[in-house]
C-alpha positions in Angstrom: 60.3 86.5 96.6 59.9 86.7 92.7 55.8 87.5 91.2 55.6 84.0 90.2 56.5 82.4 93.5 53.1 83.5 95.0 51.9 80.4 92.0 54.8 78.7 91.8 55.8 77.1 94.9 58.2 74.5 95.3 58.4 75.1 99.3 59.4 71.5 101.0 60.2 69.8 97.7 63.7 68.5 97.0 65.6 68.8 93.6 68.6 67.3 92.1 69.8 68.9 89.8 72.8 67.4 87.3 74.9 69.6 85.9 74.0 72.3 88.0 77.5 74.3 88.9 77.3 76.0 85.2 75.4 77.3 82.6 71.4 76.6 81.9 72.1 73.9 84.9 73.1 76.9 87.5 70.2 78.7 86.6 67.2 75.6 86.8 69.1 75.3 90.7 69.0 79.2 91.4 65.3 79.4 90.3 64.6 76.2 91.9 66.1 77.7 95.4 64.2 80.7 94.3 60.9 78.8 94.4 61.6 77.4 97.8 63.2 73.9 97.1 66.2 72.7 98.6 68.4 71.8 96.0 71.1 69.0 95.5 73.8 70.7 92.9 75.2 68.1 91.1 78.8 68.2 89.4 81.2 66.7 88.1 84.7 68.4 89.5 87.0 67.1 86.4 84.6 68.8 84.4 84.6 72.3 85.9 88.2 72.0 86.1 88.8 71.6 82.6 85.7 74.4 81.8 88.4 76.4 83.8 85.3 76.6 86.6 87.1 74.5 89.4 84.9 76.3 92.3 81.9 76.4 89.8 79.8 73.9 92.4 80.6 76.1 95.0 79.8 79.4 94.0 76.1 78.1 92.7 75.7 76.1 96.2 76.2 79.3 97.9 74.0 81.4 95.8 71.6 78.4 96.8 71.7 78.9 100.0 71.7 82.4 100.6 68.0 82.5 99.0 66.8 81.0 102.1 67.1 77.0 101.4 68.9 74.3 102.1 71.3 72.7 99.6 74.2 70.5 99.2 76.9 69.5 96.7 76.7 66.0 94.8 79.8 65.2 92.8 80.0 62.7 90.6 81.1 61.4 87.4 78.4 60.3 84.4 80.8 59.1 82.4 81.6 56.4 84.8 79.2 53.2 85.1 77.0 54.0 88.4 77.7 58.0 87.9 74.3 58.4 87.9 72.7 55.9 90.2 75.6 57.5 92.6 74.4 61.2 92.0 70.9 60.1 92.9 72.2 58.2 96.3 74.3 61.1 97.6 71.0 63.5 97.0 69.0 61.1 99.1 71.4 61.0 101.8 71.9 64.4 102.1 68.6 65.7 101.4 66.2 62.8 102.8 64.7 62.6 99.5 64.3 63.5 95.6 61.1 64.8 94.8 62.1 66.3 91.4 64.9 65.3 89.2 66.3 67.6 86.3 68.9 66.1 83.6 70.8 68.7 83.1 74.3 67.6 82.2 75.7 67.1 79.0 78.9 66.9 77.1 79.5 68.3 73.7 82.5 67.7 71.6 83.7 70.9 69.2 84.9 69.1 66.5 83.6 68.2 63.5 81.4 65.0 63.1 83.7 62.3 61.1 86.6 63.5 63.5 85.2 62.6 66.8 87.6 59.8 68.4 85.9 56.3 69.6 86.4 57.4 73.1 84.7 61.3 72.3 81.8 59.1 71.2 81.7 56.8 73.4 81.9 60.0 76.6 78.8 61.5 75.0 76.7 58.4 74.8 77.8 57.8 78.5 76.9 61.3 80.0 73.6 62.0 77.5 72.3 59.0 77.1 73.1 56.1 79.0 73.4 58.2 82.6 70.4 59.7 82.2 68.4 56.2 81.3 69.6 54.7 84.4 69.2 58.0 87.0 65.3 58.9 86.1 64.5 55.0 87.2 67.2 55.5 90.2 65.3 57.9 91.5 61.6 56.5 91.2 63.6 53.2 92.9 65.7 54.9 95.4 63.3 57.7 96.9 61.2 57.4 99.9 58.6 60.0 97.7 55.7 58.3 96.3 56.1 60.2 92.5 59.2 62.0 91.9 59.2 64.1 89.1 62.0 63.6 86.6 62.5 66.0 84.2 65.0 66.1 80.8 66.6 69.4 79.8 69.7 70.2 77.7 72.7 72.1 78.2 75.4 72.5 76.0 78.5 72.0 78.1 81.8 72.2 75.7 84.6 70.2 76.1 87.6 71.4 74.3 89.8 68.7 72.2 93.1 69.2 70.7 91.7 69.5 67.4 88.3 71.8 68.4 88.0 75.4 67.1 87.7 78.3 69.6 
């Protein structure tokens, strides 16, 4: 048990968590588990596949449950209409509820600005923006929780184009 657990309890509380095989989204999960929350570890597999990450989910759902808590994987796509809303869904069903939701899931193209392709654009405004308007409202919708917490935080996940510099 971490000092700030004896304040910070999340004990009984359930979090999804998007984004959360990688980066800043692995760590809000393992700190969330640390706090006593069971945790819904939301990823996208095509994503940790081309990140080079394929067992990603995995690892960071293990790690999740062997602080004590329960957890459980929710793939799904946010660049896909319903992504979101479907992320949300799967949490529910496996963990009987959302009480806290953290956006943590982004895309980022490495190229520069006036080179980004239609569809580049068009991926990042589907997986920043438009995924995350309709999940927050999913989950204040779709829980059986009274107030679910929804929270916004950023991660800078890099997808690698052609024409991107290492």
């Amino acid at each position: 048990m971490s000092l700030t657990s004896k304040w910070f309890s999340m004990a009984g509380r359930r979090a999804l968590i998007t984004g959360a095989s990688m980066s800043i989204g692995r760590s809000i999960a393992l700190g969330f588990a640390d706090h006593g929350a069971s945790v819904a570890v939301h990823h996208s597999a095509d994503a940790d596949a081309k990140a080079g990450l394929p067992d990603a989910a995995r690892a960071t759902l293990d790690d999740v449950r062997a602080r004590g808590v329960d957890g459980c994987l929710v793939e799904s796509d946010l660049a896909v209409e319903g992504g979101g809303r479907h992320a949300v869904e799967l949490a529910i069903e496996r963990l009987g509820a959302v009480d806290v939701l953290v956006v943590c899931a982004s895309i980022q193209f490495r190229t520069p600005f006036l080179q980004l392709t239609p569809e580049q654009i068009e991926k990042q405004l589907a997986v920043n923006f438009r995924a995350t308007a309709r999940r927050g409202p999913s989950v204040l919708v779709l829980s059986p929780r009274q107030s679910p917490t929804v929270t916004r935080s950023r991660s800078r996940r890099t997808v690698r184009s052609p024409c991107s510099r290492t």
